[in-house]
C-alpha positions in Angstrom: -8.6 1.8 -2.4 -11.5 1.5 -4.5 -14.6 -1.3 -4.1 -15.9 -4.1 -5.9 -18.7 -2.7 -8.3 -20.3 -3.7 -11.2 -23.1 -1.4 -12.2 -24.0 -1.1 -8.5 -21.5 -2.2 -5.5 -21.9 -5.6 -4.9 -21.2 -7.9 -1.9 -18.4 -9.8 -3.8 -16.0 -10.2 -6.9 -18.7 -12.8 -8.0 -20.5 -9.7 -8.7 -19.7 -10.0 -12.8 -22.1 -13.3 -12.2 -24.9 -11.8 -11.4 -27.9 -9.4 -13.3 -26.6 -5.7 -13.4 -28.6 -3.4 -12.1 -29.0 0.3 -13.5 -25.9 2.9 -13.3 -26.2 5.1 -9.9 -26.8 8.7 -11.5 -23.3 10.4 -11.4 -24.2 13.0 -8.9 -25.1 10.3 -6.2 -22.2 8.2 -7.0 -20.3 11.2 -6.2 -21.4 12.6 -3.2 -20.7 9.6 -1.1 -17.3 10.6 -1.1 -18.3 13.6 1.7 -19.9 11.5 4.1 -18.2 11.6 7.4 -17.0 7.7 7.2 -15.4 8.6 3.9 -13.8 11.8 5.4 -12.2 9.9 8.5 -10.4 7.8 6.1 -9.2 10.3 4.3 -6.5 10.9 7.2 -6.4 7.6 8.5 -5.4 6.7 5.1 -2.7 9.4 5.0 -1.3 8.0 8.2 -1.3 4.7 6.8 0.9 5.9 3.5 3.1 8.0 5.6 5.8 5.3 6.9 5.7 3.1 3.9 7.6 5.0 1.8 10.4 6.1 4.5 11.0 2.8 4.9 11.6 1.7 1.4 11.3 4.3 -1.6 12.9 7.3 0.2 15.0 5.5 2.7 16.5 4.2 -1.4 17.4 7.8 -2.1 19.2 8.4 1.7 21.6 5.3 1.3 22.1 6.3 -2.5 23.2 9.5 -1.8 24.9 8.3 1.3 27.1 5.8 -1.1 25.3 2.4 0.2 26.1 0.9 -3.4 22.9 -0.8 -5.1 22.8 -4.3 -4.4 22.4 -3.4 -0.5 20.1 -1.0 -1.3 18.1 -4.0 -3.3 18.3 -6.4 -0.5 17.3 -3.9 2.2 14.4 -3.8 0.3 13.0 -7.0 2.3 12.5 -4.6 5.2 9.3 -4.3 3.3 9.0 -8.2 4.2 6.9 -7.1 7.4 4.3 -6.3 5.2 4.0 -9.6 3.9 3.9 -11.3 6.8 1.7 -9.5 8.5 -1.1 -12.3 8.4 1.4 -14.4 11.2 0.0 -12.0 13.6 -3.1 -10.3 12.0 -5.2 -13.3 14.3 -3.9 -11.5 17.3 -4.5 -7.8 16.6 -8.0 -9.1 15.0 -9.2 -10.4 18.4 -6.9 -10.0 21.5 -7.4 -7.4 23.8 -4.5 -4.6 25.1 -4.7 -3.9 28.9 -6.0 -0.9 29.6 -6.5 0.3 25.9 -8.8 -1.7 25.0 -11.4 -1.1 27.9 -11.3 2.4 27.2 -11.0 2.4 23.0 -12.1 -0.2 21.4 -9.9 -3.3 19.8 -9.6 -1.4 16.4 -8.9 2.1 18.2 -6.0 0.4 20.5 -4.3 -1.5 18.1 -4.7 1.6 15.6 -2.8 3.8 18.5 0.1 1.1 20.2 1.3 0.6 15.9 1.3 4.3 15.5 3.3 5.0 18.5 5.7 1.9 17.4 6.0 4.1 14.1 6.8 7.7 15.5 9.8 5.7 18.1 10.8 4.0 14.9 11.1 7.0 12.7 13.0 9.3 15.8 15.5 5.8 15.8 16.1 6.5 12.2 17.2 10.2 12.3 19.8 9.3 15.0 21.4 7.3 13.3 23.9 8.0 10.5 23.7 5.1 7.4 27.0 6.4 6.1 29.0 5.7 9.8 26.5 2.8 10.9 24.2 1.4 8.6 22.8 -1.5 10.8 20.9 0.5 13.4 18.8 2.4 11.1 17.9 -1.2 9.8 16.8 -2.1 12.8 15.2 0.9 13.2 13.4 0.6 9.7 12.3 -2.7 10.6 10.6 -1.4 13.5 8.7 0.9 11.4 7.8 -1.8 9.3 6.7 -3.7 11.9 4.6 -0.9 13.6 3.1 0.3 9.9 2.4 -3.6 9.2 -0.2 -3.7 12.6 -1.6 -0.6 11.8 -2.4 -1.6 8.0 -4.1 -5.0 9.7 -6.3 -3.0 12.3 -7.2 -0.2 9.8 -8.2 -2.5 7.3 -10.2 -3.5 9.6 -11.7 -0.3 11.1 -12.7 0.5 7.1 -14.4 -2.8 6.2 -16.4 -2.5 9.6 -17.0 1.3 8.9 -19.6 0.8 6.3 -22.0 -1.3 4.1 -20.6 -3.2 1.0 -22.2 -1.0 -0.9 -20.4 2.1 0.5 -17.1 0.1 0.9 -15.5 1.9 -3.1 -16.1 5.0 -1.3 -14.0 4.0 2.1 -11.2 2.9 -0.3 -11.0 5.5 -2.6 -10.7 7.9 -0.1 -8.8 5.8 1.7 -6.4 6.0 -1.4 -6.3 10.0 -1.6 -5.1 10.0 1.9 -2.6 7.2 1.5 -1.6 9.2 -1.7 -1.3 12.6 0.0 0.6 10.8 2.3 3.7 9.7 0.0 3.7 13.1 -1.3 4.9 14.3 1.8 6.9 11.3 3.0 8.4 11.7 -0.9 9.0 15.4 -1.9 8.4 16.5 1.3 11.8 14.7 3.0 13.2 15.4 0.2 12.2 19.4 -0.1 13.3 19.4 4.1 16.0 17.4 3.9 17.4 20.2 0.2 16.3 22.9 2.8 18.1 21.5 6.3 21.5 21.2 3.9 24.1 23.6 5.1 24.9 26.4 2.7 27.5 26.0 0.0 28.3 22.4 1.2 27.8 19.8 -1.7 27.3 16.1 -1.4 25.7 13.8 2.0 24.8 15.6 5.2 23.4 13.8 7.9 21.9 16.9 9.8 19.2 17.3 6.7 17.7 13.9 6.6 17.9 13.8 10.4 15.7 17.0 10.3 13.3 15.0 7.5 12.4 12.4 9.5 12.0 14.1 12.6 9.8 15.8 10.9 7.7 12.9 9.4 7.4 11.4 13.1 5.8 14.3 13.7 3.5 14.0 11.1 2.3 10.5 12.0 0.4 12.8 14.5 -2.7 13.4 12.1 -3.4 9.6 12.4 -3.6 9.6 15.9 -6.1 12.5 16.6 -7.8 11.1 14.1 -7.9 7.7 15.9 -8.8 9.5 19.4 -11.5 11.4 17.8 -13.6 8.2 16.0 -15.9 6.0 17.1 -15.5 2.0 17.6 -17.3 0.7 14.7 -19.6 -1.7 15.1 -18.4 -5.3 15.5 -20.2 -9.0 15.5 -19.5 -9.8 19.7 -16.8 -12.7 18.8 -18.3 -17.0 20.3 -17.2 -17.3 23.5 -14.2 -19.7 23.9 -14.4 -22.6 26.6 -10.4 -22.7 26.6 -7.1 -22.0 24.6 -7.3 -24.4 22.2 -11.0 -23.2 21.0 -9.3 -19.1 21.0 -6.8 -20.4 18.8 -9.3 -22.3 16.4 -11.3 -19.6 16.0 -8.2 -16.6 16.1 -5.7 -18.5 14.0 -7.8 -21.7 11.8 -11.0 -20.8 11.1 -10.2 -17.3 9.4 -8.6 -19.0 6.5 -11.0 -21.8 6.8 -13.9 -19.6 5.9 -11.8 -18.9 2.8 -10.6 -22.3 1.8 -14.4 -23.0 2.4 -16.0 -20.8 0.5 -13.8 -20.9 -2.9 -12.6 -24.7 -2.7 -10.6 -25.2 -5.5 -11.0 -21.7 -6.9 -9.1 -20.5 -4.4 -5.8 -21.5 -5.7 -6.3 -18.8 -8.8 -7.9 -16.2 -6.6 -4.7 -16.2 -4.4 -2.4 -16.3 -7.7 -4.2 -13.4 -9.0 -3.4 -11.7 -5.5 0.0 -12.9 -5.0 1.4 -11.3 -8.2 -1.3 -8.3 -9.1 1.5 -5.5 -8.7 4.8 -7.6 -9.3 5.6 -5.2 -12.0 5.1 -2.0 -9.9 6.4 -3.6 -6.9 9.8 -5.0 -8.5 10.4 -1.8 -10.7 9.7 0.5 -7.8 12.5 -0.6 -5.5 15.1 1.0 -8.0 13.6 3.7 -9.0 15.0 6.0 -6.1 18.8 5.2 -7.1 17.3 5.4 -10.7 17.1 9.0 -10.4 20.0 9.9 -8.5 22.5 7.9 -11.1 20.2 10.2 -13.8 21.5 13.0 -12.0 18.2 15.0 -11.3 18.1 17.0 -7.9 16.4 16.3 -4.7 13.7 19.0 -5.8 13.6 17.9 -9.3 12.5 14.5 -7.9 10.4 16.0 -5.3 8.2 17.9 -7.7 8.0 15.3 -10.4 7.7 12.2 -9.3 7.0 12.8 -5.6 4.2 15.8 -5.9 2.9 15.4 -9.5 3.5 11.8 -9.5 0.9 11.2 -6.6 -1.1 13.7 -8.4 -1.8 11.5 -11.4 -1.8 8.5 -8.9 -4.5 10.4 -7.4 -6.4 11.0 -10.3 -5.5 7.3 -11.2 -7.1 6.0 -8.2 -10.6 8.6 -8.1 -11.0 7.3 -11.6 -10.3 3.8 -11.0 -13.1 3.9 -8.0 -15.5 5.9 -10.5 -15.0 3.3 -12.8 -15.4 0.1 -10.9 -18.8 1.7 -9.6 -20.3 1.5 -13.1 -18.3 -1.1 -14.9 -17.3 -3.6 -12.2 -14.4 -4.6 -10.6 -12.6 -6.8 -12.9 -12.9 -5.2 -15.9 -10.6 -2.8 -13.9 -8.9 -5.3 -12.5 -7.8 -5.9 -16.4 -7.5 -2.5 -17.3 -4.8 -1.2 -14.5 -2.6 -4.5 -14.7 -2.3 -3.6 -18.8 -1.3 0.1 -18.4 1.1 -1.0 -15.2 2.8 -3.8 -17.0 3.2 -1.2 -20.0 3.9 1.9 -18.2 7.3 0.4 -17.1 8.6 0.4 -20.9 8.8 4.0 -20.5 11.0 3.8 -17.9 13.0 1.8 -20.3 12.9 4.5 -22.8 13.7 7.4 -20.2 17.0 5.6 -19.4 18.5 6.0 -22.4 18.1 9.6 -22.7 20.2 10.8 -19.4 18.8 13.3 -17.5 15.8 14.5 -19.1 13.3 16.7 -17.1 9.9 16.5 -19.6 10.6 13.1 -20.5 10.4 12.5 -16.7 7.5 14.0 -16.3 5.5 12.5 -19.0 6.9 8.7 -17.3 5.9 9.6 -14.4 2.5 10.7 -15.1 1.7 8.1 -17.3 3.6 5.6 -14.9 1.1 6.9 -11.9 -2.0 7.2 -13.2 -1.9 3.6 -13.9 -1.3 2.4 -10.8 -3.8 4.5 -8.9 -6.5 2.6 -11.2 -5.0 -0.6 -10.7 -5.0 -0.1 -6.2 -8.2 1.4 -6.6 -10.2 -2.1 -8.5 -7.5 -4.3 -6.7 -8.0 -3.0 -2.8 -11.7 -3.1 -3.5 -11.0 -6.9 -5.0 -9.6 -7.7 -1.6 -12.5 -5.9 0.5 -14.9 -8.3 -1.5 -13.3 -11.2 -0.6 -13.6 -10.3 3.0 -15.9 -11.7 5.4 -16.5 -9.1 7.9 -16.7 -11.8 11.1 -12.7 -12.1 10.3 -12.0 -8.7 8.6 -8.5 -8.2 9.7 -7.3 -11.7 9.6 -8.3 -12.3 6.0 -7.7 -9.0 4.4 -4.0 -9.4 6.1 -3.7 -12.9 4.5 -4.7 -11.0 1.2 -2.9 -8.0 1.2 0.6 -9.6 2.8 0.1 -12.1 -0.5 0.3 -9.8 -2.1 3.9 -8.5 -1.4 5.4 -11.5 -0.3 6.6 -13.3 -3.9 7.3 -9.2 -5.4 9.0 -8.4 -2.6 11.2 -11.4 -1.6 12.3 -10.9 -6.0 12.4 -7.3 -5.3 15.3 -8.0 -3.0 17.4 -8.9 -5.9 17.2 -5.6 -8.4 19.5 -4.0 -7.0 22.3 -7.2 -8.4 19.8 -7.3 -11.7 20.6 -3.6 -12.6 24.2 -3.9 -11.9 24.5 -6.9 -13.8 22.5 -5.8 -16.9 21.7 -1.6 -16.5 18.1 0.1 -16.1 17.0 -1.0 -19.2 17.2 -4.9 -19.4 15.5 -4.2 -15.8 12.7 -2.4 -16.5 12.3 -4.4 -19.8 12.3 -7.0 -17.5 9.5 -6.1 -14.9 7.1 -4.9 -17.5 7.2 -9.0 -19.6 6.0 -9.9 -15.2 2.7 -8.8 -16.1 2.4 -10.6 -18.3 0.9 -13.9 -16.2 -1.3 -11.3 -14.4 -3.5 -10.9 -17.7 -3.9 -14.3 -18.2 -5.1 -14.8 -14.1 -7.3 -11.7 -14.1 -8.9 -13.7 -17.2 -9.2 -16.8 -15.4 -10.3 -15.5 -12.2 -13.0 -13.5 -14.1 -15.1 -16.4 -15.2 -15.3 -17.9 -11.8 -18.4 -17.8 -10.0 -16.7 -17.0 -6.8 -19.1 -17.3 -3.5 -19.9 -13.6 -1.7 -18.6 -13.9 2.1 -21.4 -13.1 4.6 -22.0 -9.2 5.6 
């Protein structure tokens, strides 16, 4: 997650509006990335990227290889559908207290600790249960990591934007990023390198036992987060008004979050939310049927592990340093422009690959070129969103934000798996690379707005 920056960070997308002041040398706009606020998220972010994925992406590869045929596959994809609605309850985790938690933590702290414990239960429900005998318990299951992964995304985007200055806020999200990233490549190739190593022997085709031994695994793993968690301070929050009874708690919790918005951007706001609501349609759409993409190529659980799951997030990596580098020095919607134009593109290649069979370099090459696009397009889009936020409602606005945008890709996500079984892998990626198309014109629009900065 990168920042809003022009030649300096500034205090909002407006930023483009106003004077530029001179580039930060390079040294000092790199060394920010080792303070200790940008360290913590480092493995807050990885505990944030870690259930996303085994939810969605690899959970696509289990029920592929399972024989769950592709239009399920595509409409269990609105799992996923948690994390666009995660503003319904973002007031709640933004303001109300946990017993006994919250006394001893922190709101940000408790919240961060009750979703991650939701997550670990969910993941251990997951490796019980068998897709190929009962598919509708590990749904359920799924749903509850979703769920759990949903609250912890609202309270750590919270815990980031309180963590620091505006100024220092690229630094919290590309770093934020690296540990998201690190993350998939573990919840990625790393199932899928435990689950090739838990196989029995000599036996081909779907074992239960391996994947079982996968996600046990990545419960574990969800472990980082939470020392991390127990081992950080509260940040530093505005003392919320005091409320004379229920009716003022729910003004100010549920109404006056997205009032401050609405407020602030009047009319304006319809593009600004536009641009948000369909920013990574093409990713998000393509990226459902990439999973059963590779399997029906025929490559191997550690051919896909290494490629797309360990140097993929490489070059997303890379993608998403750069992108926070250059949002520092050229501001953020230049990049904003930049990484919608390579994602939209980038899926043609996927269009290409799919008529050459199984074909390991032209994988690669995809895939990095694929990934390195979309780390610079998270990295000047998160730090978008942290511009738009006003700290006194952090988690309830940057929920609203970042649930809009999954809810229209994800809901049309739902339906790829019917789309590629209709009219094959190429129509379909064809297809999601023309959606970025209205994405160019918005991120032009939205550019020559002078958009009001929220307080700090």
């Amino acid at each position: 997650m990168s920042d809003h920056p022009a030649a300096t960070p500034s205090a909002s997308p407006a930023a483009h509006t106003a004077p530029s002041a001179a580039p930060l040398p390079w040294h000092q706009t790199l060394r920010v990335y080792l303070e200790p606020a940008s360290l913590r998220m480092l493995t807050l972010g990885f505990s944030a990227g870690l259930p996303l994925l085994l939810v969605l992406g690899t959970l696509s590869f289990w029920l592929r290889e399972a024989g769950i045929d592709r239009t399920t596959i595509g409409y269990l994809s609105w799992v996923g559908l948690a994390y666009a609605f995660k503003w319904a309850w973002s007031p709640l985790v933004d303001r109300l207290p946990l017993p006994l938690l919250t006394r001893r933590l922190g709101r940000r702290r408790s919240w961060l600790l009750l979703s991650q414990g939701l997550i670990m239960a969910g993941l251990v429900g997951m490796a019980f249960n068998d897709p190929q005998q009962a598919l509708e318990p590990v749904v359920w299951c799924a749903l509850a990591v979703a769920f759990g992964s949903a609250t912890q995304d609202i309270a750590l985007d919270a815990f980031r934007i309180e963590s620091a200055d505006t100024k220092h806020q690229a630094a919290l999200a590309a770093t934020y990023q690296t540990g998201y990233r690190l993350a998939m490549i573990w919840a990625g190739a790393g199932v899928l390198w435990l689950a090739a190593r838990a196989q029995t022997p000599d036996a081909n085709g779907y074992q239960h036992h391996a994947w079982q031994v996968a996600y046990l695994v990545m419960a574990a793993s969800m472990l980082v987060g939470t020392v991390t968690v127990l081992l950080s301070r509260e940040p530093l929050q505005r003392p919320l008004p005091p409320s004379r009874n229920a009716i003022e708690w729910l003004r100010g919790a549920l109404v006056e979050p997205f009032a401050d918005f609405l407020r602030r951007h009047r009319w304006q706001a319809v593009l600004v939310l536009a641009l948000i609501g369909i920013y990574r349609i093409s990713d998000v759409v393509m990226g459902i049927m990439a999973n059963p993409f590779y399997v029906d190529m025929g490559y191997t659980k550690d051919e896909v592990a290494a490629v797309t799951k360990v140097f993929g997030v490489i070059m997303t990596l890379l993608g998403a340093f750069v992108g926070g580098v250059l949002s520092l020095r050229w501001g953020v919607m230049r990049v904003l422009m930049l990484g919608a134009m390579l994602s939209a593109a980038s899926n043609l290649l996927f269009a290409w690959l799919g008529t050459r069979g199984h074909d390991l370099s032209g994988l690669v090459w995809v895939v990095s070129a694929d990934n390195l696009s979309g780390g610079i397009a998270s990295a000047a889009f998160i730090a978008y969103l942290s511009g738009l936020t006003n700290v006194q409602y952090s988690a309830t606005q940057y929920a609203l934000f970042s649930s809009m945008m999954l809810l229209a890709p994800k809901w049309l996500a739902g339906f790829s798996g019917q789309f590629v079984d209709a009219h094959g892998y190429t129509s379909f990626f064809v297809g999601t690379a023309l959606l970025g198309v209205p994405v160019l014109l918005l991120v032009a629009l939205v550019s020559r707005l002078p958009l009001t900065a929220p307080p700090r």
